[in-house]
VMD Tcl script that builds the backbone (N, CA, C; Angstrom):
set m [mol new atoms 408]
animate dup $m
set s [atomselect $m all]
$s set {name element resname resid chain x y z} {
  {N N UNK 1 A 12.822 -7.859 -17.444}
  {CA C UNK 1 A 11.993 -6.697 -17.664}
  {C C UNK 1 A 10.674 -6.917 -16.936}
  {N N UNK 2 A 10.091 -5.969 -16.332}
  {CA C UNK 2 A 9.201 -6.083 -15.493}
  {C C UNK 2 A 7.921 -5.525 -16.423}
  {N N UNK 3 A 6.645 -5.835 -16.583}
  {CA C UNK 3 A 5.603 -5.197 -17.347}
  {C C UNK 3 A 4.412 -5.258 -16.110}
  {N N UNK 4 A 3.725 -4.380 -16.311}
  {CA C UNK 4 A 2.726 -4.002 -15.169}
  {C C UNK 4 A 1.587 -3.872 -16.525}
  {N N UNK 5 A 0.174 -4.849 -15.725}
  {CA C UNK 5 A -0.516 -4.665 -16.897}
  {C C UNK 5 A -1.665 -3.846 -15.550}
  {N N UNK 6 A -2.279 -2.811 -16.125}
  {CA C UNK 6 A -3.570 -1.630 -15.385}
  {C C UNK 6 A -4.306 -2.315 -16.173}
  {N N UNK 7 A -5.806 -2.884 -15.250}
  {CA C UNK 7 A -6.205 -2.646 -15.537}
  {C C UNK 7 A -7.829 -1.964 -14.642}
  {N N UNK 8 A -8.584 -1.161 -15.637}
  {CA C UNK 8 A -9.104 -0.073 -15.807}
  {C C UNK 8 A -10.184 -0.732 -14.709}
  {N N UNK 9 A -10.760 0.003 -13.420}
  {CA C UNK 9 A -11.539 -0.936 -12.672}
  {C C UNK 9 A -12.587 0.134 -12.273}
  {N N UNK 10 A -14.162 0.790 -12.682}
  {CA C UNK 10 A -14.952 1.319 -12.582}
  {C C UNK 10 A -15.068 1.991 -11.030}
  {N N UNK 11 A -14.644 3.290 -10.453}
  {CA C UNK 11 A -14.469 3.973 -8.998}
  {C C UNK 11 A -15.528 3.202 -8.144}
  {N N UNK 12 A -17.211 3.304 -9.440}
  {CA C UNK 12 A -18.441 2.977 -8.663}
  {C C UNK 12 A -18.611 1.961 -7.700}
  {N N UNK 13 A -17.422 0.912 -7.788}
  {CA C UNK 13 A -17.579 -0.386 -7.054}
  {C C UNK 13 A -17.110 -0.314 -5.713}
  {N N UNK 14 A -16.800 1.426 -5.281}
  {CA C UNK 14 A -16.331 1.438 -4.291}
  {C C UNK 14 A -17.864 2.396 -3.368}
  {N N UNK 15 A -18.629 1.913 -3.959}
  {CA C UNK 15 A -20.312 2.776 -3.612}
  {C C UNK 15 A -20.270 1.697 -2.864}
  {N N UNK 16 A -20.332 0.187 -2.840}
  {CA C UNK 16 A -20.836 -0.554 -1.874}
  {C C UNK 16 A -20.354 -0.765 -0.155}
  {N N UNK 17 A -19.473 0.347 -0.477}
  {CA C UNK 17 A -18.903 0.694 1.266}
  {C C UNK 17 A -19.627 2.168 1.941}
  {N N UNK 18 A -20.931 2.382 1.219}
  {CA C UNK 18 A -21.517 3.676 1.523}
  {C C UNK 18 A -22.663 3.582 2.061}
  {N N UNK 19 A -23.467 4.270 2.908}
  {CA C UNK 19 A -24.637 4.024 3.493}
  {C C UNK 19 A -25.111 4.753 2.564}
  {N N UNK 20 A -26.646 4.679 2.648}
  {CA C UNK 20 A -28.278 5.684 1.756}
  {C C UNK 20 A -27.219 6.989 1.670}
  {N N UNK 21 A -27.211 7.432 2.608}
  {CA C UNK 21 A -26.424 9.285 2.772}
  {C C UNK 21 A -25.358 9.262 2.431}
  {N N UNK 22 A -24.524 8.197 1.534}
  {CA C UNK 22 A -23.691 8.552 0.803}
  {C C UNK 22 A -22.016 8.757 1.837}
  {N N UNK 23 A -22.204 8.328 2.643}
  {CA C UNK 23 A -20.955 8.077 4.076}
  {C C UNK 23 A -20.699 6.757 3.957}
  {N N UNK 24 A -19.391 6.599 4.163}
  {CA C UNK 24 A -18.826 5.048 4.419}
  {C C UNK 24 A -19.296 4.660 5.571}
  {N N UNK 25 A -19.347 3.318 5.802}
  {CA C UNK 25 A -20.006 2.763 6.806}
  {C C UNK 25 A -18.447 2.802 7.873}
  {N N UNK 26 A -19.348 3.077 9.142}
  {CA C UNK 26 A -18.483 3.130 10.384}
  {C C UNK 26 A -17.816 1.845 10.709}
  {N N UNK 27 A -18.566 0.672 10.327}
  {CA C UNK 27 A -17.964 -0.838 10.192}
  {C C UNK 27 A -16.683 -0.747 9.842}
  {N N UNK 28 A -16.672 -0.220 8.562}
  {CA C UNK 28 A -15.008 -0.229 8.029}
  {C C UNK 28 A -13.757 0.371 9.050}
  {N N UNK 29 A -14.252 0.885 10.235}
  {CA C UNK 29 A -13.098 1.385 11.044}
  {C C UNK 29 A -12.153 0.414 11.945}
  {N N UNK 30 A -13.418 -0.630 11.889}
  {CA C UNK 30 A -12.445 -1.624 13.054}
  {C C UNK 30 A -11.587 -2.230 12.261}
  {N N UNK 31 A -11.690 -2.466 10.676}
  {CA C UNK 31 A -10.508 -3.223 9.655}
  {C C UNK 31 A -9.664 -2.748 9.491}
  {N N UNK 32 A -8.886 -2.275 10.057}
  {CA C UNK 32 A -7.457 -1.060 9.764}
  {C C UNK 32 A -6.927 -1.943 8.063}
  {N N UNK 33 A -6.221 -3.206 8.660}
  {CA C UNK 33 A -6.286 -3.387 6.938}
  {C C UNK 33 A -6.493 -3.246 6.295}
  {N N UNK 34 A -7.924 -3.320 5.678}
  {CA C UNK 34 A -8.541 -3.213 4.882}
  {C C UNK 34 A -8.475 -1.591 4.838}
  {N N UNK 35 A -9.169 -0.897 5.550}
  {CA C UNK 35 A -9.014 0.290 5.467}
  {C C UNK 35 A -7.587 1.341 4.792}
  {N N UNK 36 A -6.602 0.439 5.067}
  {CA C UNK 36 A -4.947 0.157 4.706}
  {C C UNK 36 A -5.133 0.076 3.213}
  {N N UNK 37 A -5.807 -0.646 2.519}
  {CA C UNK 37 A -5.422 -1.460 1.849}
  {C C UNK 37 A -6.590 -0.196 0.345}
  {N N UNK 38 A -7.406 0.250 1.317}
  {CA C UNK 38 A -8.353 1.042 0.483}
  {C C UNK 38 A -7.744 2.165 0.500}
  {N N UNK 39 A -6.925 2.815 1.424}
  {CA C UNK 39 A -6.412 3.936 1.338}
  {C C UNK 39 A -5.391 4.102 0.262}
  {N N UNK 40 A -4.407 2.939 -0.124}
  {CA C UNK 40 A -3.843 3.066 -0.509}
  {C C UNK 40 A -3.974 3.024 -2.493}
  {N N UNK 41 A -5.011 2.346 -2.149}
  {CA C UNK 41 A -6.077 1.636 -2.998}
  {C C UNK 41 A -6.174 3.445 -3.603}
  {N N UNK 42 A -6.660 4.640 -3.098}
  {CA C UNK 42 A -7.302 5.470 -3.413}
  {C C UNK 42 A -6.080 6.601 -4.522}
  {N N UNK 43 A -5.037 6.210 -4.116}
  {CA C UNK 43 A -4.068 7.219 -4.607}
  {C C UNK 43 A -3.882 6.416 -6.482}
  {N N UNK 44 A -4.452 5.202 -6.703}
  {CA C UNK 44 A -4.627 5.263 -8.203}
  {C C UNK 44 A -5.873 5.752 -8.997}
  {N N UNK 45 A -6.640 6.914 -8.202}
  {CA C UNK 45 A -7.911 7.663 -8.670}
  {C C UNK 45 A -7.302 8.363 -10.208}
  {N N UNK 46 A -8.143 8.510 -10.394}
  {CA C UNK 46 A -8.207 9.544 -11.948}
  {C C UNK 46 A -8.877 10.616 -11.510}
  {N N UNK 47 A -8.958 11.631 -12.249}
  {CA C UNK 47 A -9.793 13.005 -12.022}
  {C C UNK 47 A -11.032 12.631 -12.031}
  {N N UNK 48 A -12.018 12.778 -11.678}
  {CA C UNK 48 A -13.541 12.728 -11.814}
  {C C UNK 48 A -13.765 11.311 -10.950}
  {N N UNK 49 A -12.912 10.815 -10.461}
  {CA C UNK 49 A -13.264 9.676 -9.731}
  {C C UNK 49 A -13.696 9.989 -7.719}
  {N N UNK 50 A -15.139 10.720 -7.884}
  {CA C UNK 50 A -15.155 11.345 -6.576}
  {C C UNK 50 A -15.825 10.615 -5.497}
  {N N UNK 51 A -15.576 9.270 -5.820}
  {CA C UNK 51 A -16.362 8.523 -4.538}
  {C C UNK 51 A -14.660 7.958 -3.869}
  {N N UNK 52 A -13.494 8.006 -4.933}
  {CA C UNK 52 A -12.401 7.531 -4.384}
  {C C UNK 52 A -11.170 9.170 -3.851}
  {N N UNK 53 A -12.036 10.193 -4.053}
  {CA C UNK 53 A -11.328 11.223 -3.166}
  {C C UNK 53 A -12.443 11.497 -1.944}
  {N N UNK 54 A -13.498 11.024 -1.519}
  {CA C UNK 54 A -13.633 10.643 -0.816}
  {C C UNK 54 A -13.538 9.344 0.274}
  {N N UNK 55 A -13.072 8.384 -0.062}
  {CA C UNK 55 A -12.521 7.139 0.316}
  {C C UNK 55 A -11.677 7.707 1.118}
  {N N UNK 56 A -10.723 9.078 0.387}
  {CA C UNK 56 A -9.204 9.110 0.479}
  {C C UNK 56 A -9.559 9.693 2.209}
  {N N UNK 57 A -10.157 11.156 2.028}
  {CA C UNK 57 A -10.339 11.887 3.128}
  {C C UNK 57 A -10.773 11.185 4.148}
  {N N UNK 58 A -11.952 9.991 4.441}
  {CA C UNK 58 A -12.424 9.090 5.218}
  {C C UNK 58 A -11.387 8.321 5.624}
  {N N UNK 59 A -10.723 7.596 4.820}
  {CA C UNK 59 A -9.289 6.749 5.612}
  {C C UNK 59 A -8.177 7.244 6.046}
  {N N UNK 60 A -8.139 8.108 5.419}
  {CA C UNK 60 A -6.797 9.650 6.030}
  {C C UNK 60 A -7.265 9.640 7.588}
  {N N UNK 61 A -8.680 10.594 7.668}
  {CA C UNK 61 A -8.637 10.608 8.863}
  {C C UNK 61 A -9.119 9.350 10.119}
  {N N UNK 62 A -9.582 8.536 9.658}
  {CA C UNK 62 A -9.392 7.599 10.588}
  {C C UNK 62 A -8.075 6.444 10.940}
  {N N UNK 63 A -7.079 6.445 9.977}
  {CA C UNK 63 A -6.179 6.095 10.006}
  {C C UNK 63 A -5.110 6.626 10.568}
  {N N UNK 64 A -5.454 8.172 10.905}
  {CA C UNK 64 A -4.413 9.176 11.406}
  {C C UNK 64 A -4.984 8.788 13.232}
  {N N UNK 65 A -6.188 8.958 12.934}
  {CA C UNK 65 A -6.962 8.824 14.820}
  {C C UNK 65 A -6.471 7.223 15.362}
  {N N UNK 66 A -6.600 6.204 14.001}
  {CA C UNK 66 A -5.828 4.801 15.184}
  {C C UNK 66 A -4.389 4.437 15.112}
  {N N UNK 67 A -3.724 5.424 14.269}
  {CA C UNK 67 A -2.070 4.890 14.246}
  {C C UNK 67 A -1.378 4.772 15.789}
  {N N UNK 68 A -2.102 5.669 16.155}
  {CA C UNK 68 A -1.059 5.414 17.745}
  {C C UNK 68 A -1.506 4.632 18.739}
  {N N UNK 69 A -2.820 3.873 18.078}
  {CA C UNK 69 A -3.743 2.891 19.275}
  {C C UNK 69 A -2.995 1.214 18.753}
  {N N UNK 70 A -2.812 1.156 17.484}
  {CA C UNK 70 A -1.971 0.179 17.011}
  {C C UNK 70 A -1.070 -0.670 17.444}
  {N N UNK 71 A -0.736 -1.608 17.631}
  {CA C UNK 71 A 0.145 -2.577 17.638}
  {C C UNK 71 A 1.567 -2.832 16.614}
  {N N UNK 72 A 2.860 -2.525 16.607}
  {CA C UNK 72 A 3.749 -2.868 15.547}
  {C C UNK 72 A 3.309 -3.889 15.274}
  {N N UNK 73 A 3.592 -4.698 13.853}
  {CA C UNK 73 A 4.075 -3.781 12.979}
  {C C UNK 73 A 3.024 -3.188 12.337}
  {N N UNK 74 A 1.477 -3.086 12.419}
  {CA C UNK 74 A 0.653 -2.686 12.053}
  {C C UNK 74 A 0.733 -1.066 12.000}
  {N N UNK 75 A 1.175 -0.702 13.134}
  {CA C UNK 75 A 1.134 0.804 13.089}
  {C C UNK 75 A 2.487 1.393 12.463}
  {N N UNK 76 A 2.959 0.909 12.445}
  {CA C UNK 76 A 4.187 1.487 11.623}
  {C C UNK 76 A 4.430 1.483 10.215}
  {N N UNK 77 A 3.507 0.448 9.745}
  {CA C UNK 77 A 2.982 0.494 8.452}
  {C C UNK 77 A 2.088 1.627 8.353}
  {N N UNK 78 A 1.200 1.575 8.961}
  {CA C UNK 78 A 0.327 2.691 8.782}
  {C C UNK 78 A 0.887 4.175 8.874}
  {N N UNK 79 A 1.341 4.363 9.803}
  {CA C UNK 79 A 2.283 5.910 9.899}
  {C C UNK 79 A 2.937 6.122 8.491}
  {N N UNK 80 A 3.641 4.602 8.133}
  {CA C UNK 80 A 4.725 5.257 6.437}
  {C C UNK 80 A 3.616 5.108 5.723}
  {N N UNK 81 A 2.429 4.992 5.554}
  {CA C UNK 81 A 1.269 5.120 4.307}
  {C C UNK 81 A 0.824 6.465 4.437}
  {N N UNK 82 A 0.851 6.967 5.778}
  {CA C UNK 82 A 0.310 7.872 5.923}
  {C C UNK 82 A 1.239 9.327 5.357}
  {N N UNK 83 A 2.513 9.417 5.648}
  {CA C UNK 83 A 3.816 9.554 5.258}
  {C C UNK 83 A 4.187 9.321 3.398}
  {N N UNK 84 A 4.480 8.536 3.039}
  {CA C UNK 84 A 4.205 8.054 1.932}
  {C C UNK 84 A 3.566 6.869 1.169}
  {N N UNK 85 A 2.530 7.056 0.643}
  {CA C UNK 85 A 1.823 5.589 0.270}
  {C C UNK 85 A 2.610 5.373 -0.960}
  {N N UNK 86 A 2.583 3.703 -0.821}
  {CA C UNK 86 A 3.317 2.887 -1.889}
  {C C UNK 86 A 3.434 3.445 -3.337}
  {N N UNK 87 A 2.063 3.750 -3.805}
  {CA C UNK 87 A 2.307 4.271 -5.366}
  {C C UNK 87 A 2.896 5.379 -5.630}
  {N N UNK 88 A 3.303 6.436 -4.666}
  {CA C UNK 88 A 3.747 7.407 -4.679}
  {C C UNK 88 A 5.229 7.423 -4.264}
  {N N UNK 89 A 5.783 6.560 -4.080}
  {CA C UNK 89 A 7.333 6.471 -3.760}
  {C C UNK 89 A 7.979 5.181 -4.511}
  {N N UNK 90 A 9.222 5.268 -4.604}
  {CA C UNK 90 A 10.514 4.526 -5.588}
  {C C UNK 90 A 10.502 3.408 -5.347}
  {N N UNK 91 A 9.247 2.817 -6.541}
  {CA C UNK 91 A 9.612 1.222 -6.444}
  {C C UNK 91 A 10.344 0.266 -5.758}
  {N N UNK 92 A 11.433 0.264 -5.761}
  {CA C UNK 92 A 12.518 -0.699 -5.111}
  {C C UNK 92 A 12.813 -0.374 -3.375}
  {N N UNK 93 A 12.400 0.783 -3.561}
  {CA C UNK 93 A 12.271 1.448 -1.697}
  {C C UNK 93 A 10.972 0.741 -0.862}
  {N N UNK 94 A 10.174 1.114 -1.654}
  {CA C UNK 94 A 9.002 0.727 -1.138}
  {C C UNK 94 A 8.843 -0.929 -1.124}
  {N N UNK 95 A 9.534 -1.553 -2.183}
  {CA C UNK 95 A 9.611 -2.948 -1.878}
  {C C UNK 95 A 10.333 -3.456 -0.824}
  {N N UNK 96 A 11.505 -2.872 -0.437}
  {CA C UNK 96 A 12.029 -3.047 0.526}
  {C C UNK 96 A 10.939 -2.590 1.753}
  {N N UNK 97 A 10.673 -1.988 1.726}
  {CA C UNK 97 A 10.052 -1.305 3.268}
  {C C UNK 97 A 8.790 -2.279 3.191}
  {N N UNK 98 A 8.111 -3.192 2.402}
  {CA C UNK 98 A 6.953 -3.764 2.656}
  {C C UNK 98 A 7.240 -5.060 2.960}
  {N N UNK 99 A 8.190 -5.414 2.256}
  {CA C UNK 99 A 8.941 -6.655 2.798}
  {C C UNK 99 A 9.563 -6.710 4.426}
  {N N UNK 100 A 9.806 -5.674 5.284}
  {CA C UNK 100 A 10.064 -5.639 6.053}
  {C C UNK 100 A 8.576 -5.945 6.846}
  {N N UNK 101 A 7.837 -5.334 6.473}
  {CA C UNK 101 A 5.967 -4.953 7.003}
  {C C UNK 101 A 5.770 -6.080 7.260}
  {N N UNK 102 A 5.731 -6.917 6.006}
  {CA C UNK 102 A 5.003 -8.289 5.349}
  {C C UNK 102 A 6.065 -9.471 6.201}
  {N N UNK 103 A 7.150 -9.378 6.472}
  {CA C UNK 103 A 7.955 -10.141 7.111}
  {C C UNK 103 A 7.440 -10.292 8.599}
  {N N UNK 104 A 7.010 -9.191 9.350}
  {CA C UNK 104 A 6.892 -9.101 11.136}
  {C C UNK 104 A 5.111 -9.768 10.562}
  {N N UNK 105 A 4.380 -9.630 9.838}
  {CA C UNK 105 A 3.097 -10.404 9.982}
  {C C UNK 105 A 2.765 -12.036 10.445}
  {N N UNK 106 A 1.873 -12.155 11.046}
  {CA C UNK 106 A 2.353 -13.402 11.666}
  {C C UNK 106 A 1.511 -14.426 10.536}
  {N N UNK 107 A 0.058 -13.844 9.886}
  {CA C UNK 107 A 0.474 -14.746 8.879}
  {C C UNK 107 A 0.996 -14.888 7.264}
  {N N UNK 108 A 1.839 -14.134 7.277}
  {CA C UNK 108 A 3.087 -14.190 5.978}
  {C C UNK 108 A 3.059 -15.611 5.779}
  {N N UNK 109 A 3.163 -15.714 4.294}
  {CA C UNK 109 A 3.905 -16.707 3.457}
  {C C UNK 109 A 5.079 -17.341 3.404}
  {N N UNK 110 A 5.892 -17.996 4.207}
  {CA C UNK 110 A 6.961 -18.059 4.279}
  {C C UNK 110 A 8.149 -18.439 2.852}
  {N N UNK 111 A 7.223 -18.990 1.774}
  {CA C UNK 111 A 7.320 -19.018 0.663}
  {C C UNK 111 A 7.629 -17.866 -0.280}
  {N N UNK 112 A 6.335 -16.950 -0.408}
  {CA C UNK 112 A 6.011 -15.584 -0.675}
  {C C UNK 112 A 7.238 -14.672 -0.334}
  {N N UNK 113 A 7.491 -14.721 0.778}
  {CA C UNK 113 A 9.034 -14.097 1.764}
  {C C UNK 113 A 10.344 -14.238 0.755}
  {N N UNK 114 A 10.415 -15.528 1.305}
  {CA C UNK 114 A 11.577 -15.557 0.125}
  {C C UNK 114 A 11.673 -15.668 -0.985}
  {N N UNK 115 A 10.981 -15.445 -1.809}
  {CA C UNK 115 A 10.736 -15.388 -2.947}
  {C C UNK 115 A 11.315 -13.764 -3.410}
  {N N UNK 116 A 10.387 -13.085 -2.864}
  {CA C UNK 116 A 10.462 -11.549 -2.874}
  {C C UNK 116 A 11.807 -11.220 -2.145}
  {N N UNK 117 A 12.581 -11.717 -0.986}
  {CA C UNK 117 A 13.834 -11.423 -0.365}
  {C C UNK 117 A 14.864 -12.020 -1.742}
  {N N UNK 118 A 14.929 -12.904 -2.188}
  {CA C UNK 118 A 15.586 -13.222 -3.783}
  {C C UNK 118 A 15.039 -12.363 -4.872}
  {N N UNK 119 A 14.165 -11.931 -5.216}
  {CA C UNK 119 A 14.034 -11.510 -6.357}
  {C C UNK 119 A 14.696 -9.533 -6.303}
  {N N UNK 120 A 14.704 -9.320 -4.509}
  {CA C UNK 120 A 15.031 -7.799 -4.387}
  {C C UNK 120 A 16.603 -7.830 -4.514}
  {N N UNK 121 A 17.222 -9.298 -4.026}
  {CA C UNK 121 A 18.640 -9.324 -3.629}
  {C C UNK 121 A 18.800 -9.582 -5.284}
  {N N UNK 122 A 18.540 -10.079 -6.212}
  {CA C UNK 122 A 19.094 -10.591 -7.297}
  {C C UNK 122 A 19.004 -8.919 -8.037}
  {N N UNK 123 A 18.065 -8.220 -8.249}
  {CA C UNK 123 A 17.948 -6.835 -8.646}
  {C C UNK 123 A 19.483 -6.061 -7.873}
  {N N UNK 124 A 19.273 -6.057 -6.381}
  {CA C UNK 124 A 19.923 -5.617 -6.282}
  {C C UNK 124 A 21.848 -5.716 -6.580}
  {N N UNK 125 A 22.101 -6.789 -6.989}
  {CA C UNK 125 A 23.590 -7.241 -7.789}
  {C C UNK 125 A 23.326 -6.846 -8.885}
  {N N UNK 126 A 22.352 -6.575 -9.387}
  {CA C UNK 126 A 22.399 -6.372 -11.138}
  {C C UNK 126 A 22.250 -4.589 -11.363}
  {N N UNK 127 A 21.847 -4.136 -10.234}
  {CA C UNK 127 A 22.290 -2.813 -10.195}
  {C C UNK 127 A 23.788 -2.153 -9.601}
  {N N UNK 128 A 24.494 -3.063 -8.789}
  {CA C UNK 128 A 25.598 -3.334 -8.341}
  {C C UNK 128 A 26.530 -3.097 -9.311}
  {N N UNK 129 A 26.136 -4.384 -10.403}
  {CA C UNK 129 A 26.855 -4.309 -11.142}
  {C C UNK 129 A 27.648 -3.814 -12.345}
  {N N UNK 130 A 25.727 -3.163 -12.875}
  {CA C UNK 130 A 25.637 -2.262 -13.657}
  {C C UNK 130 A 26.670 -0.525 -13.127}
  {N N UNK 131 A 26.396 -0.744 -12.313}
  {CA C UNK 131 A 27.172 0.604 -11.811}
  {C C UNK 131 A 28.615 0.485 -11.819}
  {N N UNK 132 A 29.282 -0.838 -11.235}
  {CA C UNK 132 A 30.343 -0.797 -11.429}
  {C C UNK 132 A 31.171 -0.499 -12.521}
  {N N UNK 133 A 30.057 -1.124 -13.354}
  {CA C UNK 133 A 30.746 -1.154 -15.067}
  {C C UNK 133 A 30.155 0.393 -15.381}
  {N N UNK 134 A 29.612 0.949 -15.035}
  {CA C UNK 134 A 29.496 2.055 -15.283}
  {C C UNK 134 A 30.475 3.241 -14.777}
  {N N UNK 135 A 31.234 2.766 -14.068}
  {CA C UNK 135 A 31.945 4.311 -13.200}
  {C C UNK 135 A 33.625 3.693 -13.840}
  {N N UNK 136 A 33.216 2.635 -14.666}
  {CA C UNK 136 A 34.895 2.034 -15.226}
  {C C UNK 136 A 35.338 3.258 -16.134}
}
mol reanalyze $m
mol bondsrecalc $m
mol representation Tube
mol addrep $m
C-alpha cells in the first residue's frame, strides 16, 4: 500500500523568486530545470494561492519559447509537462514516462534507476495478475 503524506507548504515562499515589482526574476530562465521543476511544482496550488498562478503563467510561457531550443532528453520532457504535467495524469503512466526522462540523464542514480525499474515491474505482475484472476 502506498501512503502519500502532503504536506501543507505556505505559496509565500515562492515570493523569493520575485523582484520589488512583483515579476520573477529573468535569472530563472536560463534553469529550465528548475523552472521544470517549479512549473510543475505550480499545478499543486489551492485557490487563493496567487503568487503560484502566477509562477504557472511565467513558466508556461517561457518553457513553451525554449522547448524547441532544447537538447533531448530535456526537451522532450518539457513538451510532455507542457502537454501533461505529472500531477495531472495516471500515476503509473507518468512513472513510467519519468523513468524513461530520468534514465537518458547523464547524472541519474544508477541505484535510484533500478530501484524504481523493480518496483514499476513488480506492480506491474501484481496487476497482471490480479486481472488474470479476475477475468477467471
Amino acid at each position: 500500500m502506498c501512503l502519500m503524506c502532503w504536506v501543507h507548504v505556505d505559496a509565500n515562499v515562492f515570493n523569493k523568486f520575485k523582484d520589488k515589482k512583483g515579476n520573477f526574476f529573468n535569472s530563472t530562465i536560463g534553469d529550465v530545470r528548475g523552472m521544470l521543476n517549479l512549473y510543475e511544482a505550480t499545478h499543486l496550488r489551492v485557490h487563493g494561492e496567487d503568487v503560484l498562478d502566477q509562477a504557472l503563467a511565467f513558466c508556461t510561457t517561457r518553457l513553451q519559447s525554449v522547448a524547441t531550443q532544447l537538447s533531448s532528453p530535456l526537451a522532450t520532457q518539457v513538451i510532455h509537462a507542457l502537454k501533461q504535467p505529472i500531477h495531472k495524469g495516471m500515476p503509473r503512466v507518468e512513472a513510467k514516462q519519468y523513468i524513461s526522462f530520468y534514465q537518458q540523464e547523464d547524472s541519474h542514480d544508477e541505484t535510484l534507476l533500478k530501484l524504481a525499474k523493480l518496483d514499476f515491474n513488480r506492480l506491474q505482475k501484481i496487476y497482471h495478475k490480479e486481472l488474470c484472476e479476475i477475468t477467471k
